[in-house]
N, CA, C and O atoms as a Maestro MAE file, in Angstrom:
{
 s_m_m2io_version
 :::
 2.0.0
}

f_m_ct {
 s_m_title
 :::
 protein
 m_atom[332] {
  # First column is atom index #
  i_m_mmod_type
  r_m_x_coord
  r_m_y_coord
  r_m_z_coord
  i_m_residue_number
  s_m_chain_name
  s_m_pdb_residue_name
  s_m_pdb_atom_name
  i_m_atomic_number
  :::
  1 25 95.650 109.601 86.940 1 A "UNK " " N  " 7
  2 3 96.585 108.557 87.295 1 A "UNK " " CA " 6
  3 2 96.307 108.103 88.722 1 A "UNK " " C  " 6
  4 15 96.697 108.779 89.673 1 A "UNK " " O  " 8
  5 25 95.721 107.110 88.860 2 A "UNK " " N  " 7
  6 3 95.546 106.382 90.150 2 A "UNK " " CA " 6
  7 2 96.630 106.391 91.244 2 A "UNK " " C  " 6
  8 15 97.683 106.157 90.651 2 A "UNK " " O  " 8
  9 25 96.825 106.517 92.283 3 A "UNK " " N  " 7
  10 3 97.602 106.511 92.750 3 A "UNK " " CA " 6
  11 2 97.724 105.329 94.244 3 A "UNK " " C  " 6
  12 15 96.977 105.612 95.180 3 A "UNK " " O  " 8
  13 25 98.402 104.404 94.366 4 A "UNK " " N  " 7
  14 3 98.385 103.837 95.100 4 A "UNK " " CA " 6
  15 2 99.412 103.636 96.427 4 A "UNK " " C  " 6
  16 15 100.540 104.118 96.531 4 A "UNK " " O  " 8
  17 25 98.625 102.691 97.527 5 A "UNK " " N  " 7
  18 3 99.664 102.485 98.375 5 A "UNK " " CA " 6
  19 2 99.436 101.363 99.118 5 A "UNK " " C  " 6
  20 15 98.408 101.140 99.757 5 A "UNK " " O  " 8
  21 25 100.400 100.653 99.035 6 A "UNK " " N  " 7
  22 3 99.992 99.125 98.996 6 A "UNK " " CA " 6
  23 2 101.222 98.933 100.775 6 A "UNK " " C  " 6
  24 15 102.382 99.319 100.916 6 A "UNK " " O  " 8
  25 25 100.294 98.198 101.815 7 A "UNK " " N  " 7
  26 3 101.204 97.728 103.060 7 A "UNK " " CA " 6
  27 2 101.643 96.175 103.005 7 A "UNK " " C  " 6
  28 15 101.496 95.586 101.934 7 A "UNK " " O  " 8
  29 25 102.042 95.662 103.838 8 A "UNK " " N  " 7
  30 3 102.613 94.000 103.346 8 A "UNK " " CA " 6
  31 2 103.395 93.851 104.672 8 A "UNK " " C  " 6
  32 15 103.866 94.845 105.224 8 A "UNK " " O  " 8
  33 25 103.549 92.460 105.241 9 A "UNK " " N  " 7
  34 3 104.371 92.313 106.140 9 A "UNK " " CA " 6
  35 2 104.108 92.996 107.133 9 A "UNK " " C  " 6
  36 15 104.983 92.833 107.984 9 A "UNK " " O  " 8
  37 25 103.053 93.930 107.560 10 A "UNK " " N  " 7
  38 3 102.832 94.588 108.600 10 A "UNK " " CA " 6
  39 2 103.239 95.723 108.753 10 A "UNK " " C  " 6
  40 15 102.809 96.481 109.624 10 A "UNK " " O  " 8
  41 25 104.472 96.116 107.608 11 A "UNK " " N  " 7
  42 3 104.676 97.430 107.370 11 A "UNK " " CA " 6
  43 2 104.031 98.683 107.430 11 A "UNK " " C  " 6
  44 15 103.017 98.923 106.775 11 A "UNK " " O  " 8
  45 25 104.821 99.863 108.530 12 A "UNK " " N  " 7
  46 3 104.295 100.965 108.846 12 A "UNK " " CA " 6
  47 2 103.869 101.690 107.329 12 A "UNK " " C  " 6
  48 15 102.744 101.925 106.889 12 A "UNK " " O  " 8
  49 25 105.083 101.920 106.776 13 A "UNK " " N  " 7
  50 3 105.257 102.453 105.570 13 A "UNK " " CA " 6
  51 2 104.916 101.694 104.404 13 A "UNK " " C  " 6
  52 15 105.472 100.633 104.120 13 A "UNK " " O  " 8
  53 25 103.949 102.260 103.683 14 A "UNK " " N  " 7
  54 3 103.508 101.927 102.516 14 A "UNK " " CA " 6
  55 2 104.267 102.050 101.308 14 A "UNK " " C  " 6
  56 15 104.828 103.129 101.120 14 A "UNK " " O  " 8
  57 25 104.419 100.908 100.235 15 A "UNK " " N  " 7
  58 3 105.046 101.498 98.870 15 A "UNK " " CA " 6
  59 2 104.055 101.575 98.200 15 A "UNK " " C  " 6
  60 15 103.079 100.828 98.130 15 A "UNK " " O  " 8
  61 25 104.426 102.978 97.425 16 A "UNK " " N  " 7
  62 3 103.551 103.902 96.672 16 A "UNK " " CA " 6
  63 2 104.075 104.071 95.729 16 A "UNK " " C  " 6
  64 15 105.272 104.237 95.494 16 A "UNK " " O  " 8
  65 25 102.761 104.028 94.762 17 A "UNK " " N  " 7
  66 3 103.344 104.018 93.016 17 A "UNK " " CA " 6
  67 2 101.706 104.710 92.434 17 A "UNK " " C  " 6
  68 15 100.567 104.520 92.860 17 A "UNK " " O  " 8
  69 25 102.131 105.396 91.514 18 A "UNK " " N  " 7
  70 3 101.044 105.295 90.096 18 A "UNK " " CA " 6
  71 2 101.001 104.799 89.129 18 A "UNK " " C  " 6
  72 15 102.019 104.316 88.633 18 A "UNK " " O  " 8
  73 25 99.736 104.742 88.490 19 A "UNK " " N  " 7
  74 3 99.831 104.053 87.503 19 A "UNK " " CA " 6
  75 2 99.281 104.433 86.712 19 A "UNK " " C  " 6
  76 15 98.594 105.327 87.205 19 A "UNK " " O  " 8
  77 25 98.883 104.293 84.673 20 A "UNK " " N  " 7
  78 3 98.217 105.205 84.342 20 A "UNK " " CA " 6
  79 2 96.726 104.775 84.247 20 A "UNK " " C  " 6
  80 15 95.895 105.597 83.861 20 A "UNK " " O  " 8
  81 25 96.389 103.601 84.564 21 A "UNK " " N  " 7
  82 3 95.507 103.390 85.032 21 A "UNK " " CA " 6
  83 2 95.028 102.536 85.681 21 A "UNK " " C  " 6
  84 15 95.838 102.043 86.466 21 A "UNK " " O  " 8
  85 25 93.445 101.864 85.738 22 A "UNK " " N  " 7
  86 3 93.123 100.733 87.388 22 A "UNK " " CA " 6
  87 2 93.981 99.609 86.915 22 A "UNK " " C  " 6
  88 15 93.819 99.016 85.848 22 A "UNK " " O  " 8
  89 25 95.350 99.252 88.220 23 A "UNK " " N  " 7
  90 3 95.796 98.138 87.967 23 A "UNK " " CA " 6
  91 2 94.736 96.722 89.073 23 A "UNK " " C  " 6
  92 15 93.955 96.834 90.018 23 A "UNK " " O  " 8
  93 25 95.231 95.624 88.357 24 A "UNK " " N  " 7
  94 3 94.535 94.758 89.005 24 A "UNK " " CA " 6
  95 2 95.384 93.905 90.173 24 A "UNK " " C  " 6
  96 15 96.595 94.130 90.164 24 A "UNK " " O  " 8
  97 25 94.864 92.884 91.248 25 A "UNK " " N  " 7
  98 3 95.120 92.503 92.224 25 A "UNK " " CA " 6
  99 2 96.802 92.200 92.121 25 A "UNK " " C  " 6
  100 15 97.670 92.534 92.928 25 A "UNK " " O  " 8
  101 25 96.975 91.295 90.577 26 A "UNK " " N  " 7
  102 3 98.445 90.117 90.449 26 A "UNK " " CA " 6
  103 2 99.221 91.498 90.080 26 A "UNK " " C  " 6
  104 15 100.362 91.304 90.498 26 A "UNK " " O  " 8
  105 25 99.174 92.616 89.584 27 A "UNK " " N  " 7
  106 3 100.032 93.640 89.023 27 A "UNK " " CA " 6
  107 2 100.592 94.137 90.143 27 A "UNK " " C  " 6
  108 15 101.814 94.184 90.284 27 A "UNK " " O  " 8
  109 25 99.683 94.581 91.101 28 A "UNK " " N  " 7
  110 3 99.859 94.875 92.770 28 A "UNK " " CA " 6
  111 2 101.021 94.547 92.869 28 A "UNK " " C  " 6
  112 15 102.019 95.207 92.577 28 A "UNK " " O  " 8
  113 25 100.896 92.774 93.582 29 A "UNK " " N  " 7
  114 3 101.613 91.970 93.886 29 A "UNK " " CA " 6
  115 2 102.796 91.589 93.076 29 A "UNK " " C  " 6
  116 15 103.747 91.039 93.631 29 A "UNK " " O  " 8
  117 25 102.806 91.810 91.967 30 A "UNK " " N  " 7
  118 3 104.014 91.703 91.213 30 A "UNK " " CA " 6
  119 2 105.056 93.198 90.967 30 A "UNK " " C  " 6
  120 15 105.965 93.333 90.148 30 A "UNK " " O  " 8
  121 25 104.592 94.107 91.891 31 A "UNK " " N  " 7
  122 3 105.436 95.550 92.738 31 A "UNK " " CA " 6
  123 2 105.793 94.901 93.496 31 A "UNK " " C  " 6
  124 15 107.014 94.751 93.517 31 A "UNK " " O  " 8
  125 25 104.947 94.134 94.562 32 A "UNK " " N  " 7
  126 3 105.378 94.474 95.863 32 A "UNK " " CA " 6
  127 2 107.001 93.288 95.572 32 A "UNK " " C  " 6
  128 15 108.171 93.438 95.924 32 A "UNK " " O  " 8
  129 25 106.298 92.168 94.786 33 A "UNK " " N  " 7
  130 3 107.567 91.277 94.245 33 A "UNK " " CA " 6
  131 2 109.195 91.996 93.670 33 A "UNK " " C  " 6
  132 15 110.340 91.552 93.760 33 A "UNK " " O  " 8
  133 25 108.640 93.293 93.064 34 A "UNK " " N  " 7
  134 3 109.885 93.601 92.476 34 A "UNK " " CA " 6
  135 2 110.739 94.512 93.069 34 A "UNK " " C  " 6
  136 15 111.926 94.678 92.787 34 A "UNK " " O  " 8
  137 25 109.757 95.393 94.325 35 A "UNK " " N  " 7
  138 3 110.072 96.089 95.236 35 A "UNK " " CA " 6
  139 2 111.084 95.130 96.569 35 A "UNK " " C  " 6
  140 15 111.868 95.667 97.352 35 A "UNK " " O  " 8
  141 25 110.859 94.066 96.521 36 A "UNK " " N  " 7
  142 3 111.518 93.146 97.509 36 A "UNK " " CA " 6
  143 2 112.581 92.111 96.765 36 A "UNK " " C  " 6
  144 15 113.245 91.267 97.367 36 A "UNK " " O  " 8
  145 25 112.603 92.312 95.539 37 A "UNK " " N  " 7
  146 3 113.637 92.035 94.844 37 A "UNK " " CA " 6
  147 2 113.633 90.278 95.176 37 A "UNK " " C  " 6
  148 15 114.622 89.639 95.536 37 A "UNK " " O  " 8
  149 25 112.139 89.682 94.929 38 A "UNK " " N  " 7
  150 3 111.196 88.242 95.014 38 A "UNK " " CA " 6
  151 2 111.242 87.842 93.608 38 A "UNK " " C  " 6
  152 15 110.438 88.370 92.840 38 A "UNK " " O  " 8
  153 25 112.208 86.842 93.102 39 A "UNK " " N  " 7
  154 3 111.493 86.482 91.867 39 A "UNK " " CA " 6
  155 2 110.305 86.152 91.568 39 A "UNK " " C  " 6
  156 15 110.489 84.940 91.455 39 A "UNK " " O  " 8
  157 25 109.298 86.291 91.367 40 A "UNK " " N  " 7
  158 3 107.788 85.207 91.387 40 A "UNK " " CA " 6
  159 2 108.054 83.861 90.445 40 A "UNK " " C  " 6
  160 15 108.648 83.863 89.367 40 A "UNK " " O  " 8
  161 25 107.426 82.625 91.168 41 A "UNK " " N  " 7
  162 3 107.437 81.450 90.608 41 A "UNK " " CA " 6
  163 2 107.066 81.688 89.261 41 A "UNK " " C  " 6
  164 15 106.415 82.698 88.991 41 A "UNK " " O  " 8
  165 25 107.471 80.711 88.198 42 A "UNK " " N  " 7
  166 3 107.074 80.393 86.818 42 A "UNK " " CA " 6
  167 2 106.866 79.118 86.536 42 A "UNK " " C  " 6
  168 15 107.707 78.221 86.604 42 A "UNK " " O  " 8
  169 25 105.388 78.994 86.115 43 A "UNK " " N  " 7
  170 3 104.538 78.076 85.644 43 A "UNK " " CA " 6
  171 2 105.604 77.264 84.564 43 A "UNK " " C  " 6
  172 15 105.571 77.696 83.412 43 A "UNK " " O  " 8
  173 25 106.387 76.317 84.791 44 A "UNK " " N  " 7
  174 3 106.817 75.715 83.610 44 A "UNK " " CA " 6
  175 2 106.130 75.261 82.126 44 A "UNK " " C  " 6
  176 15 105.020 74.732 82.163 44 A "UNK " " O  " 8
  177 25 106.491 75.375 81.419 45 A "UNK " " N  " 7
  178 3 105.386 74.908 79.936 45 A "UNK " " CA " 6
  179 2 105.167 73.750 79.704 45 A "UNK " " C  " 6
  180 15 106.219 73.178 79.415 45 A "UNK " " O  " 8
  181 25 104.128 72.964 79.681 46 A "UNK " " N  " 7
  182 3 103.163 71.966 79.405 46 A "UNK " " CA " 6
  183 2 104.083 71.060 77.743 46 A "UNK " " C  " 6
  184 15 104.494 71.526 76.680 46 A "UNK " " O  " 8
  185 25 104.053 69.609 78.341 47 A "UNK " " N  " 7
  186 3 104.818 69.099 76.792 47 A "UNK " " CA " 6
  187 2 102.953 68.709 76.540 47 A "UNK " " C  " 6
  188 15 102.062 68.736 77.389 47 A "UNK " " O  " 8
  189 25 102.880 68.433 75.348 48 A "UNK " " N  " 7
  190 3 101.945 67.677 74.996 48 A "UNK " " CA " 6
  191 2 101.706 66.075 75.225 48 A "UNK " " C  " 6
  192 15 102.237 64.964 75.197 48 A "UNK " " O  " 8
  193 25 100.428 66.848 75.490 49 A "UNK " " N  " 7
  194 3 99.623 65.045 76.068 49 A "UNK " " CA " 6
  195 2 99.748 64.926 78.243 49 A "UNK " " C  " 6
  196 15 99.270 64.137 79.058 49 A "UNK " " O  " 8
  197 25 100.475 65.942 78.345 50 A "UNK " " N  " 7
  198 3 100.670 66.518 79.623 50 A "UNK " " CA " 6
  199 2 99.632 66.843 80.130 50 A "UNK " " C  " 6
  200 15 98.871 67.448 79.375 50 A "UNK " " O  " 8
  201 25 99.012 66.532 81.979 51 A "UNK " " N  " 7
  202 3 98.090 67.906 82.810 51 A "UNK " " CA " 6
  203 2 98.555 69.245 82.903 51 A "UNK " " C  " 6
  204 15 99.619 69.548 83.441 51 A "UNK " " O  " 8
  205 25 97.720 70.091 82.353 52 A "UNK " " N  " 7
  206 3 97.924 71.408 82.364 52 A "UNK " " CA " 6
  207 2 98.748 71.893 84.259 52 A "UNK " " C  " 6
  208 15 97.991 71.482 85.138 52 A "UNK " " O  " 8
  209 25 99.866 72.525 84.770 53 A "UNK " " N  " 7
  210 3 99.802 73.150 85.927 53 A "UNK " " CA " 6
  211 2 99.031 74.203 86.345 53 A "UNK " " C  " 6
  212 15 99.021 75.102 85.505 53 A "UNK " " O  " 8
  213 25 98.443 74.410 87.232 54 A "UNK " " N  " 7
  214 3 98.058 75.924 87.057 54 A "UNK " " CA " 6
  215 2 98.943 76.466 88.032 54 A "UNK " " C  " 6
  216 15 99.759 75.894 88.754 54 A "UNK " " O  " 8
  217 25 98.537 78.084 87.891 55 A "UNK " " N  " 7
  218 3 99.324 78.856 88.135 55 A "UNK " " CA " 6
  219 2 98.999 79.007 90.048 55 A "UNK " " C  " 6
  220 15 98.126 78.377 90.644 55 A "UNK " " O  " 8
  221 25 99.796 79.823 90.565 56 A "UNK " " N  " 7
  222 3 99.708 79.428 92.480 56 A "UNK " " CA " 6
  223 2 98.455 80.859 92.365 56 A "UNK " " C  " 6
  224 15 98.416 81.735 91.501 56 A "UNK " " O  " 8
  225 25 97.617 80.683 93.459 57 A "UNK " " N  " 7
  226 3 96.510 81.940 93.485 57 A "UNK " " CA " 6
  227 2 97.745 82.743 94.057 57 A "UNK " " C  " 6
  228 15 98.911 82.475 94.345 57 A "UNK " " O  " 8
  229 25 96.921 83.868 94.082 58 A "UNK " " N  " 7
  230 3 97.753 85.148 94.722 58 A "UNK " " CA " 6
  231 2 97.520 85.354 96.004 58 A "UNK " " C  " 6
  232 15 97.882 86.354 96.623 58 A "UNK " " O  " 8
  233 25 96.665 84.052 96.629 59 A "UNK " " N  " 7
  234 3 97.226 83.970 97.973 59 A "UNK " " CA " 6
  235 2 97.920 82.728 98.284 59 A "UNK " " C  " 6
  236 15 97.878 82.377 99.464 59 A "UNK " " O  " 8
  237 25 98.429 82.136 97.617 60 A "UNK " " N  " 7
  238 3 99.691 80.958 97.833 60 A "UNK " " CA " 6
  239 2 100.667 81.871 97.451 60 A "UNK " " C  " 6
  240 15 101.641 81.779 98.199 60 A "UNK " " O  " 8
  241 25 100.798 82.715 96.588 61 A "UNK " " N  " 7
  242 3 102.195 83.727 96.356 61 A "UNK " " CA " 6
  243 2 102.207 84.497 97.623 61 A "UNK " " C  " 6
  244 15 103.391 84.651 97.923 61 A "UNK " " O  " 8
  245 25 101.379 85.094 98.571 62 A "UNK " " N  " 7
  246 3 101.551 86.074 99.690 62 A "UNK " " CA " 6
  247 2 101.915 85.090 100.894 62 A "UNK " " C  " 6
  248 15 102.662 85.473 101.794 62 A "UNK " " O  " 8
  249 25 101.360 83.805 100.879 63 A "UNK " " N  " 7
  250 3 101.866 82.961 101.940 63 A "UNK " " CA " 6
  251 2 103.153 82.441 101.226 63 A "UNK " " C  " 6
  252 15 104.163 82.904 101.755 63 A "UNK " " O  " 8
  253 25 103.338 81.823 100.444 64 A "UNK " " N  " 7
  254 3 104.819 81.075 100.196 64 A "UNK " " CA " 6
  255 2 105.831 82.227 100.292 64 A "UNK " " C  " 6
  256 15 107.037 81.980 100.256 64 A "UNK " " O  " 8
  257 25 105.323 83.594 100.423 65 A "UNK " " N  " 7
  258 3 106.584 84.288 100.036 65 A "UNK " " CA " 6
  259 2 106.604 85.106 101.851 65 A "UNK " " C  " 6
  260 15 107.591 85.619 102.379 65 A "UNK " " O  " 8
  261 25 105.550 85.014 102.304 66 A "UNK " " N  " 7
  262 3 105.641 85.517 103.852 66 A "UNK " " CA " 6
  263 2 105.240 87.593 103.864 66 A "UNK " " C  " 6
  264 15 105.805 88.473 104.514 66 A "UNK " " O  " 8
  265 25 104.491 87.661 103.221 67 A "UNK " " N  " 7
  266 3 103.867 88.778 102.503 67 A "UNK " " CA " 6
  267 2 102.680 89.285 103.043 67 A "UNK " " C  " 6
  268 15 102.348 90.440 102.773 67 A "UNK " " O  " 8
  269 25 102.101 88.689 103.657 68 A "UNK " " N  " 7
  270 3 101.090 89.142 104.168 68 A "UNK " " CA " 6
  271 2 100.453 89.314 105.477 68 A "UNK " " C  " 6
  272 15 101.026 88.533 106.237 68 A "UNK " " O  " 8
  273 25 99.347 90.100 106.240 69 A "UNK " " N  " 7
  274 3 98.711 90.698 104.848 69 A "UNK " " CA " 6
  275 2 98.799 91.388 103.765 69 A "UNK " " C  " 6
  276 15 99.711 92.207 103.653 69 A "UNK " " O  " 8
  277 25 98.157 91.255 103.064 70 A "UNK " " N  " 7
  278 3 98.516 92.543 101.462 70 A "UNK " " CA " 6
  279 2 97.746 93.186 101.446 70 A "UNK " " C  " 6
  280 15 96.700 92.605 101.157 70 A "UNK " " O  " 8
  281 25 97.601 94.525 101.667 71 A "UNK " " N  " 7
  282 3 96.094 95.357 101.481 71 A "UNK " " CA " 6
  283 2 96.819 96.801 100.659 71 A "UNK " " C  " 6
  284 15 98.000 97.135 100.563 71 A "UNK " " O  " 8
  285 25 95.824 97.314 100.252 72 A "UNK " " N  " 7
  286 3 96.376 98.410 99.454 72 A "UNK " " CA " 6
  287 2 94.558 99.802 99.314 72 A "UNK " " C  " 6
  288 15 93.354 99.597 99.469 72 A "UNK " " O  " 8
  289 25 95.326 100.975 98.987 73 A "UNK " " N  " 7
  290 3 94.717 101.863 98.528 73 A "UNK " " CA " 6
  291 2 94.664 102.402 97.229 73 A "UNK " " C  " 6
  292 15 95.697 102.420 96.560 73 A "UNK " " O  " 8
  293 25 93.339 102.957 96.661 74 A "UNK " " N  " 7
  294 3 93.817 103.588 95.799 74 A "UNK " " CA " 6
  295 2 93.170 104.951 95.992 74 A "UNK " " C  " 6
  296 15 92.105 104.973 96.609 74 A "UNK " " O  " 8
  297 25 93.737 106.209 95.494 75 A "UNK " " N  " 7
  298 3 93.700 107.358 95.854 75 A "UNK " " CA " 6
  299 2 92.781 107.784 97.002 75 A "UNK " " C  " 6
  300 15 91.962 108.700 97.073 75 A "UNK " " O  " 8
  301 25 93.161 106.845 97.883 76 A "UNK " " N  " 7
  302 3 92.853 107.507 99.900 76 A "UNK " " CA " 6
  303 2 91.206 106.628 99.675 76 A "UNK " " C  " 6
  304 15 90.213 106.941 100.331 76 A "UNK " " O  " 8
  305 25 91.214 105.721 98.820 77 A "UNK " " N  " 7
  306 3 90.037 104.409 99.321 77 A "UNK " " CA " 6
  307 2 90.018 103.833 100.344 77 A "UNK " " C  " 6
  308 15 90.893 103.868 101.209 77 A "UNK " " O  " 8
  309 25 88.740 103.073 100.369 78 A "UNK " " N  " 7
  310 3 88.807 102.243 101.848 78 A "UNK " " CA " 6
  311 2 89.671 101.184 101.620 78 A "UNK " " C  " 6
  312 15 89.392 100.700 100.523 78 A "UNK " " O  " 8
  313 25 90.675 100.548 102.198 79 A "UNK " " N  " 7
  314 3 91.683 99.535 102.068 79 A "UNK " " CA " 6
  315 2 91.046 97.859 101.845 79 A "UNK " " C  " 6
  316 15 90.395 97.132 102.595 79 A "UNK " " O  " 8
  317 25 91.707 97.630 100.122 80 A "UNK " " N  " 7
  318 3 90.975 96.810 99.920 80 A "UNK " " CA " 6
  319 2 92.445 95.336 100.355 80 A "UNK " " C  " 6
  320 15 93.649 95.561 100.234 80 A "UNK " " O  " 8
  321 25 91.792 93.844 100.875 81 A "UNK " " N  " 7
  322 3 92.881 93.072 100.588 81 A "UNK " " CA " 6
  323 2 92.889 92.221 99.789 81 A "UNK " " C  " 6
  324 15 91.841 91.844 99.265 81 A "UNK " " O  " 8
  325 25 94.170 91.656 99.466 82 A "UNK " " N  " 7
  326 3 94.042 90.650 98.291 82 A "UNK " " CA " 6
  327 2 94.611 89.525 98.819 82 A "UNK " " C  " 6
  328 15 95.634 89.361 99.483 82 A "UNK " " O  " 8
  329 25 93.660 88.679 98.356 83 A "UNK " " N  " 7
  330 3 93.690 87.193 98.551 83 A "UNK " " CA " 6
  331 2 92.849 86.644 99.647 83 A "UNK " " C  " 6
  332 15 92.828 85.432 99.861 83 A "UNK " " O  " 8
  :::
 }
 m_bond[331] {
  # First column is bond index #
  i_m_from
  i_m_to
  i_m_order
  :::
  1 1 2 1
  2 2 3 1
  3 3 4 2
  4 3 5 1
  5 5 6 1
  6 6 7 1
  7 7 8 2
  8 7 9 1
  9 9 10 1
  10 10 11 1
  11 11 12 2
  12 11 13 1
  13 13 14 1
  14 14 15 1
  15 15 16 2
  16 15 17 1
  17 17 18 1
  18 18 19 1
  19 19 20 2
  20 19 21 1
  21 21 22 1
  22 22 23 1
  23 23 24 2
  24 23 25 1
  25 25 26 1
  26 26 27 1
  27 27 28 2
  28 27 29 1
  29 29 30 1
  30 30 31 1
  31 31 32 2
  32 31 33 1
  33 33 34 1
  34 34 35 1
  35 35 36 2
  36 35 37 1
  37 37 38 1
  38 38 39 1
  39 39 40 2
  40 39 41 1
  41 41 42 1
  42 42 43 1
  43 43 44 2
  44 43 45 1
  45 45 46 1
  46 46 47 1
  47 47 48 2
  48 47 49 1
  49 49 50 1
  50 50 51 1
  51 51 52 2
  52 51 53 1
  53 53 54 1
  54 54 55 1
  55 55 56 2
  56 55 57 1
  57 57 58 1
  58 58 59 1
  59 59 60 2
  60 59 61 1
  61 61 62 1
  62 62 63 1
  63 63 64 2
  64 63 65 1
  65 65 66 1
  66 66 67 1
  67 67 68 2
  68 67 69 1
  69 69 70 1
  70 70 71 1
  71 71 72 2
  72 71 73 1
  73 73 74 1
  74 74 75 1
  75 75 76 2
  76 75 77 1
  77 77 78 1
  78 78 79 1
  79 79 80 2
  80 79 81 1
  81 81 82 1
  82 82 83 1
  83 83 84 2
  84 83 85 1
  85 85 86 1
  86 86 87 1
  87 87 88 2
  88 87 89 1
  89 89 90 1
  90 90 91 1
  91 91 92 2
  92 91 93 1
  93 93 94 1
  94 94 95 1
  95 95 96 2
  96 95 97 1
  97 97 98 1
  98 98 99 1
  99 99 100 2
  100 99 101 1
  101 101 102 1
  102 102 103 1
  103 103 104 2
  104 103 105 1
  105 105 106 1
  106 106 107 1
  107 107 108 2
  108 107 109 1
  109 109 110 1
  110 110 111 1
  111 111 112 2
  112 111 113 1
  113 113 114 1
  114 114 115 1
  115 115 116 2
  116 115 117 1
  117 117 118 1
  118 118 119 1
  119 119 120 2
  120 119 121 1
  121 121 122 1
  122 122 123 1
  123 123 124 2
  124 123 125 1
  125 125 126 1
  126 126 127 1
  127 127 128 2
  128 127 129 1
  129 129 130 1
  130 130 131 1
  131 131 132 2
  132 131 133 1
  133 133 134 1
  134 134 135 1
  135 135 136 2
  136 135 137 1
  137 137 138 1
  138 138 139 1
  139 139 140 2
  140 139 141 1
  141 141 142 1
  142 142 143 1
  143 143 144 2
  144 143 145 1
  145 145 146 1
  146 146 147 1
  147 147 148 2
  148 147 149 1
  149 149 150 1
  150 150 151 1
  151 151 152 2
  152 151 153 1
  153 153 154 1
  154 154 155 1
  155 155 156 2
  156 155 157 1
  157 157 158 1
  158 158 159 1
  159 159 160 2
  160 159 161 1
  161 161 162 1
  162 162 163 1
  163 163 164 2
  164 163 165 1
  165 165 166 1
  166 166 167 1
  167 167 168 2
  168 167 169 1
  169 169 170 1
  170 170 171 1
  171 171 172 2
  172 171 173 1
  173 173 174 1
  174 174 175 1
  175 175 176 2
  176 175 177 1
  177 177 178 1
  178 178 179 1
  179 179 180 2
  180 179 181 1
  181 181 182 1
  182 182 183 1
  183 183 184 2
  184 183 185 1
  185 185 186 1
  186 186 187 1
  187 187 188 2
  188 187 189 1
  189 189 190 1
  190 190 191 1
  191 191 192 2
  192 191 193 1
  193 193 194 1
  194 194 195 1
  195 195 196 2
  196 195 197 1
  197 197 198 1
  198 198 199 1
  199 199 200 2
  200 199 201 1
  201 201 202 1
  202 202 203 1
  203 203 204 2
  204 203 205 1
  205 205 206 1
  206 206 207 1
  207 207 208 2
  208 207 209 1
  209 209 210 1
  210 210 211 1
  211 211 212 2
  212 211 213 1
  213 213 214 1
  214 214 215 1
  215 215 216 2
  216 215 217 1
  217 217 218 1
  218 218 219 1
  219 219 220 2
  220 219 221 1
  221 221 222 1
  222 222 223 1
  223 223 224 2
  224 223 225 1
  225 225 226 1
  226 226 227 1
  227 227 228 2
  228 227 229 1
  229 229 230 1
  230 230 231 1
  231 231 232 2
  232 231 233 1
  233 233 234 1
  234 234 235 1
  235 235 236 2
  236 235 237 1
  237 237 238 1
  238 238 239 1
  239 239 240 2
  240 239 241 1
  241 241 242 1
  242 242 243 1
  243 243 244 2
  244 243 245 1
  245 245 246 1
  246 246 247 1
  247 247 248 2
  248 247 249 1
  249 249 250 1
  250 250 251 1
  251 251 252 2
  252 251 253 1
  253 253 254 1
  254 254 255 1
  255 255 256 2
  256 255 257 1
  257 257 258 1
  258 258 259 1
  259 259 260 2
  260 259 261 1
  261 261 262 1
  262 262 263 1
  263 263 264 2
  264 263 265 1
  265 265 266 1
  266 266 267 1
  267 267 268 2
  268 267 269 1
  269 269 270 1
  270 270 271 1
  271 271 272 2
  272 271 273 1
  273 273 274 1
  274 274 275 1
  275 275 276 2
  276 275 277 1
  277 277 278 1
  278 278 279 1
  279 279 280 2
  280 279 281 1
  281 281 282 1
  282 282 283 1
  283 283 284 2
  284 283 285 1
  285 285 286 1
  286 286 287 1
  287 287 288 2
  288 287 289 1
  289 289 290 1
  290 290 291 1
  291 291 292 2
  292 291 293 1
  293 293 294 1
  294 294 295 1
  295 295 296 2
  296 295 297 1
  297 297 298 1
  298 298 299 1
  299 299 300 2
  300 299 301 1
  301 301 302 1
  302 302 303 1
  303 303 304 2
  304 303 305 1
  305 305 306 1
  306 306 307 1
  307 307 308 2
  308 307 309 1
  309 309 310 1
  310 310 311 1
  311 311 312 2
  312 311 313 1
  313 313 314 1
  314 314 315 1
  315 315 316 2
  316 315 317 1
  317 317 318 1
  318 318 319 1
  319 319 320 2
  320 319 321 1
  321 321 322 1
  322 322 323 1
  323 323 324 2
  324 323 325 1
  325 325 326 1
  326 326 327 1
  327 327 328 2
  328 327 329 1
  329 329 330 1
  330 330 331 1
  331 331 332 2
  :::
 }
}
């Protein structure tokens, strides 16, 4: 079980979680979202004959939400960041 620890906001203290296995960059970020009690934006649904929206990168979610940097570990790795 991987174990991680993800900093944000400049935070001394890391939130730390496992998981049962490699999570990816948006899963991260959608802790650190639920840990800060952040709704994350939702892509409204497309009517037909409509431009598709796309979705915000996951570094428009760390800037619109005032999040960053975002960097994280996984079991005592070199600290990777996202976005």
């Amino acid at each position: 079980m991987p174990f991680y620890r993800v900093w944000y906001r400049n935070n001394t203290e890391p939130l730390e979680f496992s998981t049962a296995g490699i999570t990816r960059d948006k899963a991260i970020l959608d802790r650190v979202f639920q840990h800060e009690n952040i709704t994350p934006p939702v892509t409204p649904p497309v009517n037909q004959g409509e431009p598709a929206t796309k979705d915000p990168s996951l570094q428009e979610l760390i800037d619109n939400n005032k999040l960053g940097p975002v960097r994280y570990t996984v079991d005592e790795s070199e600290p990777v960041t996202i976005g």
